[in-house]
PDB file of N, CA, C, O and CB in Angstrom:
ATOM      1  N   UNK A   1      34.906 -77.764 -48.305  1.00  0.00           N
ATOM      2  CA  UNK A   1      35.693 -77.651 -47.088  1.00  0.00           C
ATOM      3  C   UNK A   1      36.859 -76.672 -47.261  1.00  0.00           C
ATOM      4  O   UNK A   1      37.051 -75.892 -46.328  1.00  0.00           O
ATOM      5  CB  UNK A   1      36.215 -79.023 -46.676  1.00  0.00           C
ATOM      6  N   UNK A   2      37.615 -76.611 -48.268  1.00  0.00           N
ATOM      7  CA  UNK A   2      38.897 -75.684 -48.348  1.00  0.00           C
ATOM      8  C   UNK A   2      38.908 -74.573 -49.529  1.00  0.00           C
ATOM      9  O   UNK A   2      39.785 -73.793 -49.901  1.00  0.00           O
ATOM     10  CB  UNK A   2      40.205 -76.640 -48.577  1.00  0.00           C
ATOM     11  N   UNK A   3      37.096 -74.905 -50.133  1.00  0.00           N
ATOM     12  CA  UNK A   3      36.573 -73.351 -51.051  1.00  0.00           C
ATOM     13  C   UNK A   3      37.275 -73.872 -52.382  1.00  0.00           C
ATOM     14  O   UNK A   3      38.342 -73.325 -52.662  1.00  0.00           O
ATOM     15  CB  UNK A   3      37.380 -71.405 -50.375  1.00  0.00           C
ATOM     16  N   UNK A   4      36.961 -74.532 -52.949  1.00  0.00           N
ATOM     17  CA  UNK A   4      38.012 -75.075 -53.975  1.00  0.00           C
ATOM     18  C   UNK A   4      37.025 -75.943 -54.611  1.00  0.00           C
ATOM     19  O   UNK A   4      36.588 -76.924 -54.010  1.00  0.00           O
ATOM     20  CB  UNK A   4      39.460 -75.894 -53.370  1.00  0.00           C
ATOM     21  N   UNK A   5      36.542 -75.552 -56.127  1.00  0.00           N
ATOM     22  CA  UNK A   5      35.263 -76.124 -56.851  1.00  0.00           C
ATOM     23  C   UNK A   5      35.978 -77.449 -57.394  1.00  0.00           C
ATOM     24  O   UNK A   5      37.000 -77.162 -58.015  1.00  0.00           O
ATOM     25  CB  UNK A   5      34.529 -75.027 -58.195  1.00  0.00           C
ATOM     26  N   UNK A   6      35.737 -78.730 -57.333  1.00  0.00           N
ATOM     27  CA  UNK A   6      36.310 -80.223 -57.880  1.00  0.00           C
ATOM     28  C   UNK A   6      35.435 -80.991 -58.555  1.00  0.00           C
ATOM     29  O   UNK A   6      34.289 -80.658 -58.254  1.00  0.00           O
ATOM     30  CB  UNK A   6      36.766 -81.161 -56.808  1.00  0.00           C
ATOM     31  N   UNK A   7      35.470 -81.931 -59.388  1.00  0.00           N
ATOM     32  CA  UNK A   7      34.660 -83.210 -59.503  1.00  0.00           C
ATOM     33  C   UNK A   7      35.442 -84.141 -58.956  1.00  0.00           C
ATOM     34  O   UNK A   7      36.665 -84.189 -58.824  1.00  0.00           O
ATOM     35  CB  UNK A   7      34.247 -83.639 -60.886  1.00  0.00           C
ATOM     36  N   UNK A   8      34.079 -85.309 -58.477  1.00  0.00           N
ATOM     37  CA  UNK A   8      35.062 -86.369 -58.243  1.00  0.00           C
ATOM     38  C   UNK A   8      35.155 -87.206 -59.884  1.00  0.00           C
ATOM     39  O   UNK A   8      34.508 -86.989 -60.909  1.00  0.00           O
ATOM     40  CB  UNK A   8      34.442 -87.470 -56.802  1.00  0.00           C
ATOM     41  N   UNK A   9      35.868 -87.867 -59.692  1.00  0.00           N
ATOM     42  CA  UNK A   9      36.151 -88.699 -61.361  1.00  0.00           C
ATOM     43  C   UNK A   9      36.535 -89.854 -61.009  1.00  0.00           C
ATOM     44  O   UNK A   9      36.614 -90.103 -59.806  1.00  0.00           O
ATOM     45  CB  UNK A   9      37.398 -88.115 -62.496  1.00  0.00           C
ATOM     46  N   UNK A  10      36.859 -90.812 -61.956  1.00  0.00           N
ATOM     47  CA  UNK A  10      36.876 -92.037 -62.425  1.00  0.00           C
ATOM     48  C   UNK A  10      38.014 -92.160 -63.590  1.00  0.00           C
ATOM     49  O   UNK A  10      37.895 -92.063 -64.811  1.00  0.00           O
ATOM     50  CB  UNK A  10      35.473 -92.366 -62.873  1.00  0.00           C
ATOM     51  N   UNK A  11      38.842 -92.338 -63.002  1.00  0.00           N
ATOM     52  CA  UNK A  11      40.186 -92.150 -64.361  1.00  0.00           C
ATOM     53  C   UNK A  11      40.413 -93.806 -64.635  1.00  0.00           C
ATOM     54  O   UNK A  11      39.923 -94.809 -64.117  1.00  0.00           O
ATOM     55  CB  UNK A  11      42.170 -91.182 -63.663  1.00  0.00           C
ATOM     56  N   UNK A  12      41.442 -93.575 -65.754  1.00  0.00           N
ATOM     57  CA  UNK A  12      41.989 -94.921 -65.968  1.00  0.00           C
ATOM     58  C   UNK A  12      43.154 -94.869 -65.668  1.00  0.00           C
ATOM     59  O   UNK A  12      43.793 -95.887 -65.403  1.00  0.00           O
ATOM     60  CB  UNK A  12      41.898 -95.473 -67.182  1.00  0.00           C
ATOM     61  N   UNK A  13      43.875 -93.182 -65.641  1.00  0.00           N
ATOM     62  CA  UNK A  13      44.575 -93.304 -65.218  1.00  0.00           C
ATOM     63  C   UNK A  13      45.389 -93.878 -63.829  1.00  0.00           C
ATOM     64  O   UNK A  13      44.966 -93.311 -62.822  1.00  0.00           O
ATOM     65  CB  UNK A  13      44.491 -92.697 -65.553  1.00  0.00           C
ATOM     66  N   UNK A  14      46.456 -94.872 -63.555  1.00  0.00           N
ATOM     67  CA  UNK A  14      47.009 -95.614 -63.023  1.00  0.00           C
ATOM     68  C   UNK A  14      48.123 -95.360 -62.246  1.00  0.00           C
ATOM     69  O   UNK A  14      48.175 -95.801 -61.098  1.00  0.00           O
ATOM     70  CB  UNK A  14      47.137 -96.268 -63.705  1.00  0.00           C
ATOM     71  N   UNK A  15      49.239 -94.546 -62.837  1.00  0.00           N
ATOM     72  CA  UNK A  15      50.704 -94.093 -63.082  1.00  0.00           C
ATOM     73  C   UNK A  15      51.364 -95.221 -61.638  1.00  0.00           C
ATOM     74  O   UNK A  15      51.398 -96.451 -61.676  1.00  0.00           O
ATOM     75  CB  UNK A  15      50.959 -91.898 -62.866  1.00  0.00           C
ATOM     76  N   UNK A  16      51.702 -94.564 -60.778  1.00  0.00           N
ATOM     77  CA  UNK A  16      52.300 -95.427 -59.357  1.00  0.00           C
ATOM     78  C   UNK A  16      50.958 -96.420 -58.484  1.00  0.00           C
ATOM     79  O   UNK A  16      51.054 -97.559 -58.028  1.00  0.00           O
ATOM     80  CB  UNK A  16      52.980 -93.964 -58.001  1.00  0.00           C
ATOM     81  N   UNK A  17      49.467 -95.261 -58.484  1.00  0.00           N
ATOM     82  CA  UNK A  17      48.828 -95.563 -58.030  1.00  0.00           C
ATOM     83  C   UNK A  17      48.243 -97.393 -58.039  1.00  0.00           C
ATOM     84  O   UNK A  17      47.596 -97.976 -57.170  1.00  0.00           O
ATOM     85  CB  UNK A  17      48.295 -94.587 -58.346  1.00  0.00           C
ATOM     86  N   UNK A  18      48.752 -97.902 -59.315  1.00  0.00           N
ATOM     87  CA  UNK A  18      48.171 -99.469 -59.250  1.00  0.00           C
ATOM     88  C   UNK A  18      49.232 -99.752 -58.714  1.00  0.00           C
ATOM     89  O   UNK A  18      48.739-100.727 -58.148  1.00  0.00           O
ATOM     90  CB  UNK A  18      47.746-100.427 -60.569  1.00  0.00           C
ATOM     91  N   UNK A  19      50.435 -99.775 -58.326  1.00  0.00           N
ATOM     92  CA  UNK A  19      51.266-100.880 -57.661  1.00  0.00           C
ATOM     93  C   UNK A  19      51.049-100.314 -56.008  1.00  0.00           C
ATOM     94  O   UNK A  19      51.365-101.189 -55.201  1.00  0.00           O
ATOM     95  CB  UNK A  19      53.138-100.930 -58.312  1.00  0.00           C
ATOM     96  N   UNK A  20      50.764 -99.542 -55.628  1.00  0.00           N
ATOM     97  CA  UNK A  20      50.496 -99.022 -54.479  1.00  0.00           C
ATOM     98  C   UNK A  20      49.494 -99.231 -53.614  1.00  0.00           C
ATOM     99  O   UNK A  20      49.632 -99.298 -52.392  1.00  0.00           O
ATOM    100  CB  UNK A  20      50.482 -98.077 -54.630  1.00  0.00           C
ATOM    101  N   UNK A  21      47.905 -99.399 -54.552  1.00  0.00           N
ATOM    102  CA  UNK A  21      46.846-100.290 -54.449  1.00  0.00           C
ATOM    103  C   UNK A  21      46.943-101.618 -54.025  1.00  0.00           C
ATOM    104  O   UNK A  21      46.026-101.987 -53.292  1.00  0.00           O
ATOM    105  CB  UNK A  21      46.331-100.345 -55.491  1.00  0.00           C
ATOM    106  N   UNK A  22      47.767-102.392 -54.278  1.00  0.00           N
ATOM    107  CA  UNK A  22      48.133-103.676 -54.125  1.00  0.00           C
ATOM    108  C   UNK A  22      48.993-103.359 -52.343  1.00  0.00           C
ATOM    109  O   UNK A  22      49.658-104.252 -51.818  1.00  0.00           O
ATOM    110  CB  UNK A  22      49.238-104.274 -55.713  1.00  0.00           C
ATOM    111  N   UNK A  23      48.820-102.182 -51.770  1.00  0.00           N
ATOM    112  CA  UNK A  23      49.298-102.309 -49.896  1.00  0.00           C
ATOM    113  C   UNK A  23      48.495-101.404 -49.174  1.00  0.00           C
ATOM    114  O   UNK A  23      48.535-101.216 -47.958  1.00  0.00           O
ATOM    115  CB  UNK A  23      51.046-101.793 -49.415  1.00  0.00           C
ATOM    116  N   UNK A  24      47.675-100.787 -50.099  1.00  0.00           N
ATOM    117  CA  UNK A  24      46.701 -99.349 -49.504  1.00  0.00           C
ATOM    118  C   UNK A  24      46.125 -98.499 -50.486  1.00  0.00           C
ATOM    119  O   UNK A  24      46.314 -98.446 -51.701  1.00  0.00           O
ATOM    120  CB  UNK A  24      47.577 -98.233 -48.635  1.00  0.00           C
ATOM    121  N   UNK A  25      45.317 -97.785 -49.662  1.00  0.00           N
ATOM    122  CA  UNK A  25      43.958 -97.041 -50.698  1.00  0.00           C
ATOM    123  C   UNK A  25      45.141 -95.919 -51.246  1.00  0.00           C
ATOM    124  O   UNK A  25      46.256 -95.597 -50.834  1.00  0.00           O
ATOM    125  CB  UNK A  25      42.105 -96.078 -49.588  1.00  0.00           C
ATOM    126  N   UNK A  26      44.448 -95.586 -52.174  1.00  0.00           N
ATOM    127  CA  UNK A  26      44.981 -94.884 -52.966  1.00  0.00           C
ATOM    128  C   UNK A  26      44.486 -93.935 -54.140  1.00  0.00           C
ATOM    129  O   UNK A  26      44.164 -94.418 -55.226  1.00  0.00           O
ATOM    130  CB  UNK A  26      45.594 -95.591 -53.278  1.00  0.00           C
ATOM    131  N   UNK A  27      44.437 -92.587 -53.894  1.00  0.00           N
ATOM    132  CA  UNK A  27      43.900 -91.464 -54.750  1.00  0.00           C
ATOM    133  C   UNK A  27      44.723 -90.387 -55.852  1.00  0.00           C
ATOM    134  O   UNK A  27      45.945 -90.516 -55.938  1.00  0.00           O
ATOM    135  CB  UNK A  27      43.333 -90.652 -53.763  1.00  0.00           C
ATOM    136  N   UNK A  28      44.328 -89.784 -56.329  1.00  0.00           N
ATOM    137  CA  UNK A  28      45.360 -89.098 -56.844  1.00  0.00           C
ATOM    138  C   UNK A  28      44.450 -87.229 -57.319  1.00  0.00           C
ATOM    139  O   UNK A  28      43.272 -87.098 -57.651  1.00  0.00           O
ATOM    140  CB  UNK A  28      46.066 -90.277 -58.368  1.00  0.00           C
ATOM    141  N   UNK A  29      45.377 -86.221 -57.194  1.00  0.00           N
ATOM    142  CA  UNK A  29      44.891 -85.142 -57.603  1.00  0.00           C
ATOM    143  C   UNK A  29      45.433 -84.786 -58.714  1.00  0.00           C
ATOM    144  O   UNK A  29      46.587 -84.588 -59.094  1.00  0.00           O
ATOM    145  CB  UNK A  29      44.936 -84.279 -56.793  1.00  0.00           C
ATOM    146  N   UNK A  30      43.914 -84.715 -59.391  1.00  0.00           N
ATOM    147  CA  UNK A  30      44.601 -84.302 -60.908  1.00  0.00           C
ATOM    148  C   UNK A  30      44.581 -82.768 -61.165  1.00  0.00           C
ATOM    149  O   UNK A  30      43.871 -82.430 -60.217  1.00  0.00           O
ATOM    150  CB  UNK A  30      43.707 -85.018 -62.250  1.00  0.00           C
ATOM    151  N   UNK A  31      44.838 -81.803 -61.711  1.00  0.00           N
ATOM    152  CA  UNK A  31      44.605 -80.216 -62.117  1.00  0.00           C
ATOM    153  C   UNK A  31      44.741 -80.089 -63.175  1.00  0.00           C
ATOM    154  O   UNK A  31      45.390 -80.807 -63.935  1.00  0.00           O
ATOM    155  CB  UNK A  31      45.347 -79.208 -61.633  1.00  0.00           C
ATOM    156  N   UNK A  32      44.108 -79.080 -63.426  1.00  0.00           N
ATOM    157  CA  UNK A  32      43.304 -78.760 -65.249  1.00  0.00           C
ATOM    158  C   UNK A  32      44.337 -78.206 -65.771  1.00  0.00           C
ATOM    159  O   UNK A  32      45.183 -77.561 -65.152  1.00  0.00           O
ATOM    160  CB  UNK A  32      41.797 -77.535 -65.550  1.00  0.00           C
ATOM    161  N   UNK A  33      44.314 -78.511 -67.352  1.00  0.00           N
ATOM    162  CA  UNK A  33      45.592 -78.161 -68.141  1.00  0.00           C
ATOM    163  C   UNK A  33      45.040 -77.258 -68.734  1.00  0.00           C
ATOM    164  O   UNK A  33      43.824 -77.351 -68.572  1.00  0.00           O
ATOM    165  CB  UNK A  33      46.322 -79.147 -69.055  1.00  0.00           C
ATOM    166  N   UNK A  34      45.377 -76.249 -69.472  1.00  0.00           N
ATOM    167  CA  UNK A  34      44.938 -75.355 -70.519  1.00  0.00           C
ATOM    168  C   UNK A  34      44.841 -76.047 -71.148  1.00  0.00           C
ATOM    169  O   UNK A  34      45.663 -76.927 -71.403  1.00  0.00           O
ATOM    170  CB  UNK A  34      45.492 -74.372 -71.001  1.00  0.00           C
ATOM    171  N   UNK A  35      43.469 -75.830 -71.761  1.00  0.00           N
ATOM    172  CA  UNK A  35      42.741 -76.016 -73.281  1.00  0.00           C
ATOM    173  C   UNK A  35      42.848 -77.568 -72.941  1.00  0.00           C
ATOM    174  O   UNK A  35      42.646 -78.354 -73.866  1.00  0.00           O
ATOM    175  CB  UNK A  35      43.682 -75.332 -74.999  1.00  0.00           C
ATOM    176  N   UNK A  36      43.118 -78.008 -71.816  1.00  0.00           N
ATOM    177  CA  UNK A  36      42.543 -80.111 -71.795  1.00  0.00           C
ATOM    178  C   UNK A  36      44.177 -80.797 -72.532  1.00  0.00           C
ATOM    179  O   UNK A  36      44.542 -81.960 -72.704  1.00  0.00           O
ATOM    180  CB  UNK A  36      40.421 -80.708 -73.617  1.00  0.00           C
ATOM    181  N   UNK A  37      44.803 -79.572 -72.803  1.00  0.00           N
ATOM    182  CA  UNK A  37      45.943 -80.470 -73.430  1.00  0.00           C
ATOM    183  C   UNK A  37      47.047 -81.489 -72.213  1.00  0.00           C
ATOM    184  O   UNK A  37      47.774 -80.872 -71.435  1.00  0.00           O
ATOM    185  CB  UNK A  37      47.005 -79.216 -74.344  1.00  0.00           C
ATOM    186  N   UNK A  38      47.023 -83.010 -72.209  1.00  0.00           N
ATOM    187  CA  UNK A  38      48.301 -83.148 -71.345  1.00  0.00           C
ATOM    188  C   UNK A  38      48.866 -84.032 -72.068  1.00  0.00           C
ATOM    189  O   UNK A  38      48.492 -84.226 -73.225  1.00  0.00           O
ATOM    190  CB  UNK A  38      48.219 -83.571 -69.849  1.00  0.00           C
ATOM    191  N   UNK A  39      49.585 -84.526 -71.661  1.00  0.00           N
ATOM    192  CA  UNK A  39      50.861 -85.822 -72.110  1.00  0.00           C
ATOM    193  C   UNK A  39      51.295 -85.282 -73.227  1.00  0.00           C
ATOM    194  O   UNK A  39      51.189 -85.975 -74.239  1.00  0.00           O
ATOM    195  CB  UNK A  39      50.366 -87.567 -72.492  1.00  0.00           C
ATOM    196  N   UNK A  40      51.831 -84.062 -73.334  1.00  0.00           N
ATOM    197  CA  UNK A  40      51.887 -83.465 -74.258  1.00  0.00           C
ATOM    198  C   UNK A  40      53.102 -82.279 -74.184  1.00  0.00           C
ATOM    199  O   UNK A  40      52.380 -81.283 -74.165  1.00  0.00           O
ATOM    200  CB  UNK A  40      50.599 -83.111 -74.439  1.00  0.00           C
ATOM    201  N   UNK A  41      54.320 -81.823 -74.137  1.00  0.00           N
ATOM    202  CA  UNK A  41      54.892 -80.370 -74.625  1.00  0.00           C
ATOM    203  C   UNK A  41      54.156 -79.687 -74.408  1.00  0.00           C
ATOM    204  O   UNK A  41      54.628 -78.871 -73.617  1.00  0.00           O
ATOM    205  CB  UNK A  41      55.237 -80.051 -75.870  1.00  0.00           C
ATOM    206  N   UNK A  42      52.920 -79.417 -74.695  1.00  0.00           N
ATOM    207  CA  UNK A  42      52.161 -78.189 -74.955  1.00  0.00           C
ATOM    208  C   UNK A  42      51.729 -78.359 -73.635  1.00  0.00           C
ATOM    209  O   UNK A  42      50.845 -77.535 -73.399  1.00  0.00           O
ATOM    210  CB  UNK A  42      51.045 -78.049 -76.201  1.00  0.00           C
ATOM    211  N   UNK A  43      51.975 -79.082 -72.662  1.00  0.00           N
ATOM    212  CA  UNK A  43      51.022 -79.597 -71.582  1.00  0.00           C
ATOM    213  C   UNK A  43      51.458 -78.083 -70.908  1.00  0.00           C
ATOM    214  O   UNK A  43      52.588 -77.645 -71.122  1.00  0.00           O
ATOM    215  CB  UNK A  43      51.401 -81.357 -70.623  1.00  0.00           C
ATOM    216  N   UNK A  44      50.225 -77.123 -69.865  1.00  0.00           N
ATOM    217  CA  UNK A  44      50.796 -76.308 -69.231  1.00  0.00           C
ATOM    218  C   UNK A  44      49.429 -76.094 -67.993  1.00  0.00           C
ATOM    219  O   UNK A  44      48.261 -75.862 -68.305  1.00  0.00           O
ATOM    220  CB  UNK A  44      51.350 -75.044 -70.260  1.00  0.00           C
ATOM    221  N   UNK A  45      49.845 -76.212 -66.860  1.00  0.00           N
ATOM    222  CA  UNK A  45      48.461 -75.864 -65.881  1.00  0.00           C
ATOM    223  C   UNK A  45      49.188 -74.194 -65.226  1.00  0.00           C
ATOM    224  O   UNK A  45      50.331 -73.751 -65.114  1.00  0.00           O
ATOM    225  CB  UNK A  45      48.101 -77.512 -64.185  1.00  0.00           C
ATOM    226  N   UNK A  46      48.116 -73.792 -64.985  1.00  0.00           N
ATOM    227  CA  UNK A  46      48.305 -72.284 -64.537  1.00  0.00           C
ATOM    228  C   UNK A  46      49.014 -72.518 -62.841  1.00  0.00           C
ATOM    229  O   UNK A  46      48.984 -73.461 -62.050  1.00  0.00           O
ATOM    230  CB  UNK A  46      46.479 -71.300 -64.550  1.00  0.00           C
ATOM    231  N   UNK A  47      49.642 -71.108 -62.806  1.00  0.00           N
ATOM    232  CA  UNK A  47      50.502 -71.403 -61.279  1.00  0.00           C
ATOM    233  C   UNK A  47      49.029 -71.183 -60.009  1.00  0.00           C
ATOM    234  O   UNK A  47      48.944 -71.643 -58.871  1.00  0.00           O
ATOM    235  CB  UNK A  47      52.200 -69.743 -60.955  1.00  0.00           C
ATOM    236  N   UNK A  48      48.366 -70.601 -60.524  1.00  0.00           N
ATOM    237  CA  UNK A  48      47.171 -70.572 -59.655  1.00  0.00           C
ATOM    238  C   UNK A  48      46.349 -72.410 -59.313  1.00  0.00           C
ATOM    239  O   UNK A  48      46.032 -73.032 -58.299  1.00  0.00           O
ATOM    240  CB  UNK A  48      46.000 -69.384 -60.641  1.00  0.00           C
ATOM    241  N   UNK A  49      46.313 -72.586 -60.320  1.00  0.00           N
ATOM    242  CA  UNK A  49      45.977 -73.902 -60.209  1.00  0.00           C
ATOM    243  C   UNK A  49      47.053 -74.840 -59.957  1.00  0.00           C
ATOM    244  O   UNK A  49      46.558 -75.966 -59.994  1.00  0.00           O
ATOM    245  CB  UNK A  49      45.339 -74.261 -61.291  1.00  0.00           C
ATOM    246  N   UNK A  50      48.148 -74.889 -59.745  1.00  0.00           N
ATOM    247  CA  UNK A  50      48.930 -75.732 -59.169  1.00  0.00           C
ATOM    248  C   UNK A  50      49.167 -75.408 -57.059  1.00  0.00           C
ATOM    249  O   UNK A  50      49.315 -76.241 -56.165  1.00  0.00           O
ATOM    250  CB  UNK A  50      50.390 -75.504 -60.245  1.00  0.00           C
ATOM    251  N   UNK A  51      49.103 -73.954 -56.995  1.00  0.00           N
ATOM    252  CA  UNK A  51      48.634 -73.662 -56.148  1.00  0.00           C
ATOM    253  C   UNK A  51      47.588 -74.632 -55.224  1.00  0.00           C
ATOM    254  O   UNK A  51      47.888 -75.462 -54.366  1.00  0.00           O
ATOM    255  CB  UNK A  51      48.296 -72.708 -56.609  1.00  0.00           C
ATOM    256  N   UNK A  52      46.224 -74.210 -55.728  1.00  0.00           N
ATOM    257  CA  UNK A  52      45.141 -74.722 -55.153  1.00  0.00           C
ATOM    258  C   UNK A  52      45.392 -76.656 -55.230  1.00  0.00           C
ATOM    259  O   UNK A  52      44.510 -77.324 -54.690  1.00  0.00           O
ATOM    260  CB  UNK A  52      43.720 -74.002 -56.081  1.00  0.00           C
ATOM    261  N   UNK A  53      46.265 -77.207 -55.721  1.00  0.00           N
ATOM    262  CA  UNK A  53      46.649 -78.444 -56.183  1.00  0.00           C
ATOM    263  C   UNK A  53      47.236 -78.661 -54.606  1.00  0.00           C
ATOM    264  O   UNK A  53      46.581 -79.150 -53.686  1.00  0.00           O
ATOM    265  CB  UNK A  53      47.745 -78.519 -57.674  1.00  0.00           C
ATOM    266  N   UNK A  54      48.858 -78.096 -54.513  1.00  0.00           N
ATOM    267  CA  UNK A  54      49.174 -78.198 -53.470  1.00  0.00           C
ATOM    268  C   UNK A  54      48.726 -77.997 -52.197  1.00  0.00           C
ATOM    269  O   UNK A  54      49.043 -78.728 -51.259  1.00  0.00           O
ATOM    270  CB  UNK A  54      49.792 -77.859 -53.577  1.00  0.00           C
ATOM    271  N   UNK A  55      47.570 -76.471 -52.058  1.00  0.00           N
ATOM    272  CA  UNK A  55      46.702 -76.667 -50.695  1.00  0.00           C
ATOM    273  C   UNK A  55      45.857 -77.927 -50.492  1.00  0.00           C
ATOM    274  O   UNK A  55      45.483 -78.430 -49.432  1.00  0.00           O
ATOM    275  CB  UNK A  55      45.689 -75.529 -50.573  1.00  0.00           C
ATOM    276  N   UNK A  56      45.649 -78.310 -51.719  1.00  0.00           N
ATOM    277  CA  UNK A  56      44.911 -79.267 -51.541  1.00  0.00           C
ATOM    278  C   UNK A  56      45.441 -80.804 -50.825  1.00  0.00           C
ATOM    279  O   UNK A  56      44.869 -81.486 -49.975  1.00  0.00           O
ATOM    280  CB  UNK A  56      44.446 -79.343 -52.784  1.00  0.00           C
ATOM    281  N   UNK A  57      46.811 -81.042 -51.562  1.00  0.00           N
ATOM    282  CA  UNK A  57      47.445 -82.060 -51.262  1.00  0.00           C
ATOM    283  C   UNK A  57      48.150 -81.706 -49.797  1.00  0.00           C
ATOM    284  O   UNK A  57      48.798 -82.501 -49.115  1.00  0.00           O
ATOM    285  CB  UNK A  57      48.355 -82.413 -52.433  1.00  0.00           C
ATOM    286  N   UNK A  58      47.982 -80.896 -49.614  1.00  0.00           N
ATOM    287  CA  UNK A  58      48.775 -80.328 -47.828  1.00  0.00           C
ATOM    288  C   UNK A  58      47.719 -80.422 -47.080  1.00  0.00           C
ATOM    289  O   UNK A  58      47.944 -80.765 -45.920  1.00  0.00           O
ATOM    290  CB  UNK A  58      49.451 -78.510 -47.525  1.00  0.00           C
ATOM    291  N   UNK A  59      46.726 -80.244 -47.346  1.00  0.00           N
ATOM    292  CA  UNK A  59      45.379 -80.550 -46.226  1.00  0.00           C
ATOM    293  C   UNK A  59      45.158 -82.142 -46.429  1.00  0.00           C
ATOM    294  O   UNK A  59      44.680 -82.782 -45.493  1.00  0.00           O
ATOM    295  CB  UNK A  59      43.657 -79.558 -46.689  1.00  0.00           C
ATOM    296  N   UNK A  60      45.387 -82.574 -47.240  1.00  0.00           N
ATOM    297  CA  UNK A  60      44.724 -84.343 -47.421  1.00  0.00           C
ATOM    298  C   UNK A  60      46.118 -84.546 -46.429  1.00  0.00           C
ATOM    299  O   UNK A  60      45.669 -84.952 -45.358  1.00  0.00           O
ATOM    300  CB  UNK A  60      44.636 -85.474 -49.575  1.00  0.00           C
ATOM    301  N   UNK A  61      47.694 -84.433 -46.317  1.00  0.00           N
ATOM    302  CA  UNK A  61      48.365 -85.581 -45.625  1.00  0.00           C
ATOM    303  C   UNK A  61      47.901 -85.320 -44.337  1.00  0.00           C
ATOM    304  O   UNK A  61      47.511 -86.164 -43.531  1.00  0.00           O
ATOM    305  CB  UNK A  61      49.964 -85.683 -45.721  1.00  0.00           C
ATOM    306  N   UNK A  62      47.995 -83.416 -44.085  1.00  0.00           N
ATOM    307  CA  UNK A  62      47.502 -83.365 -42.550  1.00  0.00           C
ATOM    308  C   UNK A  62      46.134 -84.206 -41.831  1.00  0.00           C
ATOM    309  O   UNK A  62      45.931 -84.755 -40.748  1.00  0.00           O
ATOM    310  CB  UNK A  62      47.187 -81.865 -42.349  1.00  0.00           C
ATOM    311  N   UNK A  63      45.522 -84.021 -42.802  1.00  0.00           N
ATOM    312  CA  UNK A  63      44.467 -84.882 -42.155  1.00  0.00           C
ATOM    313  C   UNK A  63      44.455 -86.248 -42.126  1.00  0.00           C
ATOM    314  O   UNK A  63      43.787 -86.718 -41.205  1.00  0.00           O
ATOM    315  CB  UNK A  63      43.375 -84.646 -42.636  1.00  0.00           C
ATOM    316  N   UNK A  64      45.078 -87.157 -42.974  1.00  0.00           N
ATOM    317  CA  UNK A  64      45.221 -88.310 -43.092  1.00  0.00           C
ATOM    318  C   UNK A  64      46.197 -88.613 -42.002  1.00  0.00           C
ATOM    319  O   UNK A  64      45.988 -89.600 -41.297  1.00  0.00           O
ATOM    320  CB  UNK A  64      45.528 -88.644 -44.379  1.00  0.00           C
ATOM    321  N   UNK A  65      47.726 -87.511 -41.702  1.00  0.00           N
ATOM    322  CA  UNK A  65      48.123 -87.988 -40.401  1.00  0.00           C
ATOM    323  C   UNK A  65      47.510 -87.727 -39.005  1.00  0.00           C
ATOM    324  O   UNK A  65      48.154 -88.051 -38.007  1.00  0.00           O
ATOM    325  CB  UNK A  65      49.265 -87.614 -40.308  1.00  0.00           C
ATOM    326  N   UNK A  66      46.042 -87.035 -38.872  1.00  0.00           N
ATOM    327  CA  UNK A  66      46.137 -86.731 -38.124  1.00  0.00           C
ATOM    328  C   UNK A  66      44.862 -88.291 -37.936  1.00  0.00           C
ATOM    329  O   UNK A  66      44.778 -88.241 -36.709  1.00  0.00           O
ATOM    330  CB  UNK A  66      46.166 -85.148 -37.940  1.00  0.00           C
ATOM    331  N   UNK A  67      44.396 -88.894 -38.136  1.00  0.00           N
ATOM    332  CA  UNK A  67      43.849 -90.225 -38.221  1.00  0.00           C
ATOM    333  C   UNK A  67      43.954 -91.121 -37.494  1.00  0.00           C
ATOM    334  O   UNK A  67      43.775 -91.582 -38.621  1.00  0.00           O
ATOM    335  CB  UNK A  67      44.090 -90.724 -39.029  1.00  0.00           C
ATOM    336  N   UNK A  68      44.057 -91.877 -36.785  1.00  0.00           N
ATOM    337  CA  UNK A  68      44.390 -93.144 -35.984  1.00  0.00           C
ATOM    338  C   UNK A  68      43.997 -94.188 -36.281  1.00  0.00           C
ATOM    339  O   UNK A  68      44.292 -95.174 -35.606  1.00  0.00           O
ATOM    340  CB  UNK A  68      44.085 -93.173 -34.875  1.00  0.00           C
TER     341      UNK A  68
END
């Protein structure tokens, strides 16, 4: 839909998303780190890919507000 190659996934990751779960659905966008490194200093995602992160997250609220 917005030209932007993804998987869907299955994390364990949690962070806000489990206490939030407990009043509504709840997703999260993750973006690729160089070389897979995160939680880490070394952690670094490209500005291109934070980019396509944010179009991404700007089309999900619009559409989610636009919902009834």
């Amino acid at each position: 839909m917005l030209g932007i190659s993804y998987k869907i996934i299955s994390s364990g990751a949690t962070h806000d998303a489990q206490n939030m779960a407990l009043v509504t659905k709840t997703g999260m966008i993750f973006l690729p780190s160089v070389k897979g490194i995160s939680h880490s200093p070394m952690e670094w995602t490209s500005l291109e890919d934070i980019k396509k992160g944010v179009y991404v997250l700007t089309n999900t609220l619009k559409l989610l507000s636009s919902k009834k």
